[in-house]
Steps between C-alpha positions, in 0.01 A plus 500: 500500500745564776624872593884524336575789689344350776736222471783688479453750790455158726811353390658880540360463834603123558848483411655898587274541796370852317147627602290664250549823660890456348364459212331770451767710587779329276208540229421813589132442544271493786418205732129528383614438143738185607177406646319490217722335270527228777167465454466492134285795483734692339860481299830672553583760188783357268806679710343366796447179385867438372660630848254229676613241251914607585393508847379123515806384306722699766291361760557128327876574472543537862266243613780336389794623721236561843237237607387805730266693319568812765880419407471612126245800610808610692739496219209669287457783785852529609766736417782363309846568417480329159224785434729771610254496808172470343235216548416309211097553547583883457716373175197281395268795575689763237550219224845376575449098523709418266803648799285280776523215280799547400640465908236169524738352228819592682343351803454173258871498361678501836271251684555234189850600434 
């Protein structure tokens, strides 16, 4: 049985160029603990587990405007103006994805407009 969480911290890793050590501070948690779930020997608590699962679908949605997985850590770690100056891992970090996701689709409607 493969490691779900596992899987998803790779392609986390993979495709927006964030280490584990971002994780755990978007999730709040410690590196240790990111650890362990990478390693299936334990499992992120429900909250935790949802902001991983938004995370890898942000993650996916940029993958899809940068090829350069340090590219869309940069827009996850940068300041923006669209966030009144805030970086959208801080907005992913105190529950506001649905703002973060809502920019990714902005992003989408004036690239295929």
């Amino acid at each position: 049985m493969s490691n779900v969480v596992g899987l998803k911290l790779e392609l986390i890793r993979d495709r927006g160029g964030i280490r584990s050590v971002d994780v755990a501070n978007i999730l709040n948690t410690t590196p240790e603990t990111v650890s362990r779930w990478n390693q299936g020997r334990a499992y992120p608590r429900a909250g935790n587990e949802q902001t991983l699962n938004d995370l890898e679908y942000i993650v996916e949605r940029l993958s899809e405007f940068y090829s350069d997985p340090r590219t869309a850590r940069a827009w996850l770690f940068s300041r923006h103006k669209f966030f009144d100056g805030h970086r959208p891992a801080d907005l992913i970090q105190n529950g506001r994805v649905e703002e973060v996701l809502e920019a990714i689709q902005s992003m989408a409607n004036h690239e295929y407009t």
